[in-house]
N, C-alpha and C positions, 0 to 999 in steps of 0.2 A: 287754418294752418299757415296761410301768409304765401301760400304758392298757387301759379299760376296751374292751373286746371292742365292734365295732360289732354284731354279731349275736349276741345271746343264747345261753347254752350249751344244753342239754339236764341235766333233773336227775342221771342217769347220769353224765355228766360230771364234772358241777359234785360228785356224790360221790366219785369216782376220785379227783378235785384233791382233795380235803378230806383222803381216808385216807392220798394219798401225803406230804401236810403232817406227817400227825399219827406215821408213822410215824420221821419223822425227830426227834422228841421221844422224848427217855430214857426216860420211864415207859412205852412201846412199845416198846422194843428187847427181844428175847428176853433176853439174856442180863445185862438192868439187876440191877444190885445196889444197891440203894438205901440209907444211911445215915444220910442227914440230917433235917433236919424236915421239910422241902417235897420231897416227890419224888414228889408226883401221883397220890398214892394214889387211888383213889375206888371204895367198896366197894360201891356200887348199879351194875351192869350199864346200867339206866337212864337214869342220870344220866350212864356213860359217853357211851353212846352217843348221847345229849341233843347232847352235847359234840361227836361226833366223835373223841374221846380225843384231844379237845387240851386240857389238863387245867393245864399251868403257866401259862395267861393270857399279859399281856402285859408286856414292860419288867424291868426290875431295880430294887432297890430303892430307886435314887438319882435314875432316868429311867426315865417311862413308854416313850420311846423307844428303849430300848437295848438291843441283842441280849442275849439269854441263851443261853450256851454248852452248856445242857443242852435248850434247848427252842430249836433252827434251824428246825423247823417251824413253831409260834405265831410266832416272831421272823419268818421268812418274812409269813407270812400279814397281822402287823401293816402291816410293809414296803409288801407289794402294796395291804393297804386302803388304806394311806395316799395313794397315789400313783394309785390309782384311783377314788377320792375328789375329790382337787384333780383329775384330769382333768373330773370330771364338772360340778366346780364352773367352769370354766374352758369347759367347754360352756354350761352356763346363763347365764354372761356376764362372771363375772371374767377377763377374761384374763390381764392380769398376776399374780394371786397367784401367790406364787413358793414358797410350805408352807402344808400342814395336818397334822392329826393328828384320828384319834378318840379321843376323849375317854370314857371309861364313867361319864359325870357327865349328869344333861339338861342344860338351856340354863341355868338358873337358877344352878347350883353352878357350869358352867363359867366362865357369867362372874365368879363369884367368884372363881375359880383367876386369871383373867386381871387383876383387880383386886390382889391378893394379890403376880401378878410386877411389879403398877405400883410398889406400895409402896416395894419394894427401890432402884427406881428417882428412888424423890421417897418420899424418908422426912417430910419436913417436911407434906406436901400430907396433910389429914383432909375434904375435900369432895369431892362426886363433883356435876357437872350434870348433870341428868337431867330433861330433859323429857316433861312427864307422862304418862306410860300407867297403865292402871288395871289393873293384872294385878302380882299379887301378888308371884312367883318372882323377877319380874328388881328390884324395889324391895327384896326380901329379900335380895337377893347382892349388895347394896352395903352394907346391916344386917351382916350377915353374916360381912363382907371387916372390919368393923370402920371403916367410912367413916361419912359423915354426907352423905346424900341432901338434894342441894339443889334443890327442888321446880320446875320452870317452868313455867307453867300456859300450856297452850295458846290459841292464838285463833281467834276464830270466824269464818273468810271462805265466806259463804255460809252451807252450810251443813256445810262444812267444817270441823275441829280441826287446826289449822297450827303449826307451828314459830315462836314468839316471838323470833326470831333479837336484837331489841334487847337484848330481859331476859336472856337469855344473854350477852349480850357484857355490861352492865351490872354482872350478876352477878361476871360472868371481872373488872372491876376492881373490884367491889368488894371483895368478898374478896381479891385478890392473884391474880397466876397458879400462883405458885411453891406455895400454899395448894392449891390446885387438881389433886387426882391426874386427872383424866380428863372428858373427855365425854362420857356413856353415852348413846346414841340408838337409834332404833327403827327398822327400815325395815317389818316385817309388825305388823298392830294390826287391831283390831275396827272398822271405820268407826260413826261418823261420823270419827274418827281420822285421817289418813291420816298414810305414811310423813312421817319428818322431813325436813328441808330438810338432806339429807347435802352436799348439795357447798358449801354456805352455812358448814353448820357446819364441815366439813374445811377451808375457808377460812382460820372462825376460830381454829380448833386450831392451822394452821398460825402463823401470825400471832404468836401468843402461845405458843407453842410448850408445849402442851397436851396431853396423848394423847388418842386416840378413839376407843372400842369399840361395837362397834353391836352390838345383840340384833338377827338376823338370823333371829329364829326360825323361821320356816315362810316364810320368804325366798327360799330356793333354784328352789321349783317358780315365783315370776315373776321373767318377762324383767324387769320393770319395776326392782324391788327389786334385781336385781341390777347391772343400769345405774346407779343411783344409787349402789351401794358401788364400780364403776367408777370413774365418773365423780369421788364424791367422792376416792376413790385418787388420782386423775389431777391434780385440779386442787388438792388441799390435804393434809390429812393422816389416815387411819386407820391406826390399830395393830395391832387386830383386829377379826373378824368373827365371830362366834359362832351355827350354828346348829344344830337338833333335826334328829336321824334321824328318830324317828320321825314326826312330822309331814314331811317330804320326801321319803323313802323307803320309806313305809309297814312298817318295823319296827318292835318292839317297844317300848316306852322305857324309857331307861335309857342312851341316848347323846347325843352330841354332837361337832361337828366344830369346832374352833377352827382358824382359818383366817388367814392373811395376808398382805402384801406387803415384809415384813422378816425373812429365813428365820432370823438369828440370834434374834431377838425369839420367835418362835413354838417354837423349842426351848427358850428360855428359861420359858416358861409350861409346858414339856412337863416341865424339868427340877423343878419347880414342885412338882409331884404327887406324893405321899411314895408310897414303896412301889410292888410292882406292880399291876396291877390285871386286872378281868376282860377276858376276851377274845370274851363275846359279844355286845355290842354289833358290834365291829368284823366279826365271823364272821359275823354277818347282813345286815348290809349290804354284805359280800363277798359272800354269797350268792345278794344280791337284784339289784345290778349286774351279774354275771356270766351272771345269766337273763334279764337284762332286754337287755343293750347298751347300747349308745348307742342306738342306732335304737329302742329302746323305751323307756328314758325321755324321748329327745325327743317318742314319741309320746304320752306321758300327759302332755306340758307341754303339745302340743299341744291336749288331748281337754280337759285341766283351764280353757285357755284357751278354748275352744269353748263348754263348758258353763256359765261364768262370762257371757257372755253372754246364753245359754240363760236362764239363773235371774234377770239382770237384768233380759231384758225381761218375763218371766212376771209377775216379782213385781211389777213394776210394772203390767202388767195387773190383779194381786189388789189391787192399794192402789185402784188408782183406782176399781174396784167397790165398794171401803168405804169411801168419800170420805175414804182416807191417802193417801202419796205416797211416794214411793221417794225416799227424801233423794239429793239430789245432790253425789256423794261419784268425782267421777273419777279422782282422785289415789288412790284405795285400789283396787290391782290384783285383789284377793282375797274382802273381805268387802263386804255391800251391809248398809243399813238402811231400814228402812219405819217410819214414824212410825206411832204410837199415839195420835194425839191424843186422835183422838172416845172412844177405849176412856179414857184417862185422866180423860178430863172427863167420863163415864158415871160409873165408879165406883173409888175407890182404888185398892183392892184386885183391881180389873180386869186393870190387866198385870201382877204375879205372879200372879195364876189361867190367865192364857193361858199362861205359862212353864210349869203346874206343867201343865196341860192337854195342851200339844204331849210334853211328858215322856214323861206317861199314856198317849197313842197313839204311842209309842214313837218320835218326833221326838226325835232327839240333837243336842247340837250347838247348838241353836237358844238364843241369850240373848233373856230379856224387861230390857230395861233402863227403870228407873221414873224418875221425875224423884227429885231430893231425897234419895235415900239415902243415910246416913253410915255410916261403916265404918271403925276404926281400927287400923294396921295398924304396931305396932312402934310403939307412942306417936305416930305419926303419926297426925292425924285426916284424911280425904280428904271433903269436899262432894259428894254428887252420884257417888258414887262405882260405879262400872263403866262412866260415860256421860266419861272423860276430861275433867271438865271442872265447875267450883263448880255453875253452873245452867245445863246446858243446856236449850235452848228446849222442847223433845217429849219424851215417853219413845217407843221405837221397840224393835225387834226386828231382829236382826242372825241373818244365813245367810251362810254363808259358800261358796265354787267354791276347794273346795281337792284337791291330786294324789289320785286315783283315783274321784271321784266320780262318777255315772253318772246319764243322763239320769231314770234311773227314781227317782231318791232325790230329785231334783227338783220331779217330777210328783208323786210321792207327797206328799213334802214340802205343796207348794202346794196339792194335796184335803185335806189334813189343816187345816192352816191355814185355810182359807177355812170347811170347815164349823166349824172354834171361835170362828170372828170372826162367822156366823152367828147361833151360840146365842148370842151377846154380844147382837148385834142386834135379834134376838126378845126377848131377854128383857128388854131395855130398852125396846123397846116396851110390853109388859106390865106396865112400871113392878113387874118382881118383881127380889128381892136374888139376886142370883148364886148357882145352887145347887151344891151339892156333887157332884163326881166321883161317879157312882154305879157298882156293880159292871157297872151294865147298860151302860153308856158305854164302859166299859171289855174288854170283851169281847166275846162273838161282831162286834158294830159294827166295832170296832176291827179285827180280823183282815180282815174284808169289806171295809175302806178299802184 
């Protein structure tokens, strides 16, 4: 039926399914005679079986999407990802998208690939809008695509980073539309950030008749984020939707789901991608749905929603013990931020040491963002750069309640944190320079937290 299982398989299973795939591929048939260059050789047992001895990947060399008449089993297998993919996406909250495909690119290159099928389409158009995120990959894939990134600097409501909808539309006449390949927007971002004004913008896209691709990145695991590529669908215009496996389905990385609501369009960017490609991105996140169900990853959207609260209100408990604040950011479904003030106006060099500190006691994950840093990226110079913004007001630190996290990474999280914002405290009382990480800090302590 092309849906994702409402109750998880068993791994016995889920291996039968894999070997009856892989034998219907010619480099497994007994009596293969193989002649040509590609016929799935692979001389490590290992690495067969890594594979599953599904060995020719996916597509033909004109279309990722195309059967291969030697490989019905990967060609199967692509098939069913594909299609239980958009169902799952279609659970989270797209309902209409009508195609997707996995992509063996992350979020960064795919949106290049999707930039690249804009081209064809508006050859004249060398600008891309892109309002600002401070994350490097998806500014590189407009670099990249051969465009010229036209910067919108967000504004500040409260304590918010918003969507300049004026300077967008301004932009759109200044330069021309027809000038204009796309509108690249954000819906997942590091707060104080928060998604873009998708149905605003889809508005204007439609309007001026504009494309609209959103970085969609770690999007899928909220309701929120995906309401807004809805909605904006609904009431104006997007082309595509672009997001990471790994970050939503806790696989490896090394994929990506291109996604949308015009099924010719979305084969067109399929057709897009030269050659065949790998097939384990797709083979693992076949893997992970099929164990999961439906019923289990609704319920890690549930648990990731649950603990996203969890962390909200805690961390807001640890701010207000260090006279910070838990910025108020309710438009960002995902990540939270706590201001640094006092630590910044103690000493410089204060919040890169808490960054390099929570590191040290093996806190992943965690940004220290400082005021004032510059960072030039492709001849682009950015103000203030990882903070979305020339000057924003605080440096602050960002945690994020993303799919699979667990009450304990939380808790630990927040003892870890609070005793570094301690030693900050103390030692600014003693009017001494911040000392160095020493082996002693770092160990036996460290494991005891």
């Amino acid at each position: 039926k092309g849906k994702c299982p409402e109750d998880g398989w068993d791994e016995s299973t889920i291996e039968l399914f894999l070997h009856e795939l892989a034998i219907m591929d010619s480099n497994n048939f007994l009596g293969n005679c193989g002649v040509g260059e590609r016929e799935g050789r692979v001389v490590s047992g290992l690495v067969a079986r890594r594979h599953y001895r599904l060995i020719h990947g996916i597509g033909r060399s004109g279309d990722i999407s195309a059967v291969q008449p030697k490989a019905a089993g990967s060609s199967l297998l692509n098939k069913l990802t594909n299609l239980i993919v958009l169902d799952i996406i279609k659970l989270a909250g797209v309902q209409t998208v009508t195609s997707c495909f996995v992509v063996p690119m992350a979020t960064g290159m795919s949106l290049t690939l999707c930039f690249l099928t804009l081209r064809h389409k508006r050859p004249k158009a060398k600008y891309i809008i892109w309002p600002r995120i401070d994350q490097k990959s998806c500014f590189k894939s407009m670099i990249t695509a051969g465009f010229e990134p036209v910067v919108i600097e967000n504004v500040l409501e409260g304590d918010e980073l918003r969507t300049d909808l004026k300077a967008v539309e301004a932009k759109i006449k200044a330069l021309g539309a027809e000038n204009i390949l796309c509108v690249h927007s954000t819906t997942s971002c590091f707060a104080p950030r928060v998604p873009d004004r998708l149905e605003e913008l889809a508005v204007i896209c439609a309007n001026y008749d504009i494309p609209h691709i959103v970085n969609n990145a770690y999007g899928v695991q909220s309701s929120k984020c995906m309401h807004l590529i809805q909605q904006g669908a609904r009431v104006g215009r997007i082309d595509a939707f672009v997001q990471s496996l790994d970050k939503n389905f806790m696989v490896p990385v090394g994929g990506a789901i291109i996604a949308g609501f015009d099924e010719s369009f979305i084969q067109e960017i399929s057709k897009m991608y030269p050659g065949r490609a790998s097939a384990s991105p797709s083979l693992d996140v076949l893997i992970t749905l099929l164990s999961l169900g439906t019923s289990g990853y609704k319920k890690l959207l549930k648990e990731r929603k649950e603990m996203f609260s969890y962390l909200s209100s805690e961390l807001k408990k640890l701010a207000d013990n260090h006279n910070e604040r838990l910025l108020d950011t309710p438009h960002n479904p995902i990540s939270l931020a706590m201001s640094l003030k006092n630590l910044d106006e103690t000493n410089d060099a204060a919040v890169t040491q808490l960054g390099s500190m929570l590191f040290t006691r093996q806190v992943s994950g965690a940004r220290v963002v400082p005021c004032g840093s510059v960072q030039t990226v492709n001849n682009y110079t950015f103000k203030g750069f990882m903070s979305h913004a020339n000057d924003y007001p605080c440096a602050y630190l960002n945690a994020a309640s993303a799919i699979g996290i667990k009450k304990q990474d939380v808790d630990v999280f927040l003892k870890r944190l609070d005793k570094c914002l301690k030693t900050f405290r103390k030692e600014a009382k003693q009017e001494k320079s911040i000392p160095e990480i020493s082996d002693a800090n770092t160990g036996t302590e460290q494991l005891q937290d």
